[in-house]
N, C-alpha and C positions, 0 to 999 in steps of 0.2 A: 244284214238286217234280218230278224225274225221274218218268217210268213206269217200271215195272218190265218186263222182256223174260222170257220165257222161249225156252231157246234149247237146242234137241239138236245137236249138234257129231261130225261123224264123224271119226273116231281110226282110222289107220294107218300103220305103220313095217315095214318088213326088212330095216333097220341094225340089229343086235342091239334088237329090238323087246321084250323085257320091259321093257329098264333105260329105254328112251327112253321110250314109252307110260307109265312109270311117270313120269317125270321132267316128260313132261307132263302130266299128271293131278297133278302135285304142283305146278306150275306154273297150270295153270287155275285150282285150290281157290287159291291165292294170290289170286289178281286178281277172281276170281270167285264167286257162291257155288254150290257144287258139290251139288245136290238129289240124282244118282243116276248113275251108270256099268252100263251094260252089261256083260252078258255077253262077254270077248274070243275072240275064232275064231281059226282060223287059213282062209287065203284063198289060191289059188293066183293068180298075176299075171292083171291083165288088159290087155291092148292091147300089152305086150314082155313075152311070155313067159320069157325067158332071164335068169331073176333068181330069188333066193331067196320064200318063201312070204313070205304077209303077216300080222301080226296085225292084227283090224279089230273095232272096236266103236263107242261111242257114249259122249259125254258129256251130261247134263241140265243145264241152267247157268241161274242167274239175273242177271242184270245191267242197269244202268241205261244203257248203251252204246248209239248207235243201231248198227242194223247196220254201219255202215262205219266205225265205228273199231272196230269188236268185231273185224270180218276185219282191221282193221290189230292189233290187239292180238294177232291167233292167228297172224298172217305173223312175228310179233316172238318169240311161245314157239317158232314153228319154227326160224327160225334160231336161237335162244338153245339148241334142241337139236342145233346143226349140221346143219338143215337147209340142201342146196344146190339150188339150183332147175336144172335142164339146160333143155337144149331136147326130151328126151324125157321129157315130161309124165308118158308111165307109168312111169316107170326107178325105178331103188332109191330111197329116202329113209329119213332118218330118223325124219323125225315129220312125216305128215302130219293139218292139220285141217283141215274144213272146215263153213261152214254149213248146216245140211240142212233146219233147220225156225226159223220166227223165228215167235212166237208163233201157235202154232198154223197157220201157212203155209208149206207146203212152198217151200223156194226153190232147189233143188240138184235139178239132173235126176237123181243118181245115186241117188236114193231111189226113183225108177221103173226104174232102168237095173240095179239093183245088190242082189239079193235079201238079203244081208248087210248093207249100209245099212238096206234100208228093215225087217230083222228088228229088226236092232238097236235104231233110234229108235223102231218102235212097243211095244217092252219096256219103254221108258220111258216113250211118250204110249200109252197101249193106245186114247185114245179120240179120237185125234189124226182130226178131218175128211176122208180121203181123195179 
């Protein structure tokens, strides 16, 4: 029998970020089982400033996936929302995700780097190990 994961996932877009954020959050609950979402912010860019704001929050996820088909499943809802990848890792997108905590283990430096990240997932794990 599979173990079960749990898994906080960070969510953002400013490609028209309601309908995309929503699209995938209707997309994760598909593939996934969806325990709880965050509170959404809005975020001014970091590292190319010359772009639209950002919406940014957090998914809760349960799944029997080890982590590397879970980040191939979440590169597969990005481009399914027309996600396009550049060579400027901060530029616009549609839907970005990514992994932030895999049970209980922080694994994304941007949960120390990123005060919106790391608000967001501990809204979800309030008792999350730091």
């Amino acid at each position: 029998m599979a173990s079960v994961n749990i898994v906080a996932i960070s969510v953002g877009s400013n490609i028209d970020p309601v309908n995309n954020i929503a699209k995938g959050q209707q997309m994760i609950a598909s593939h996934f089982t969806l325990l709880n979402v965050s509170e959404m912010i809005q975020t001014t860019p970091v590292g190319y400033v010359d772009q639209d704001d950002f919406i940014n929050g957090a998914f809760l996820i349960e799944t029997d996936l080890p982590i590397e088909k879970l980040q191939q499943s979440l590169y597969e809802i990005e481009s399914a929302c027309n996600r396009v990848r550049t060579a400027n890792k901060f530029g616009p997108r549609t839907l970005d995700l990514d992994i932030v905590v895999f049970n209980n283990k922080i694994v994304n430096n941007d949960f120390h780097q990123r005060a919106f990240v790391r608000n967001a997932v501990l809204s979800l794990l309030p008792n999350l190990p730091i």
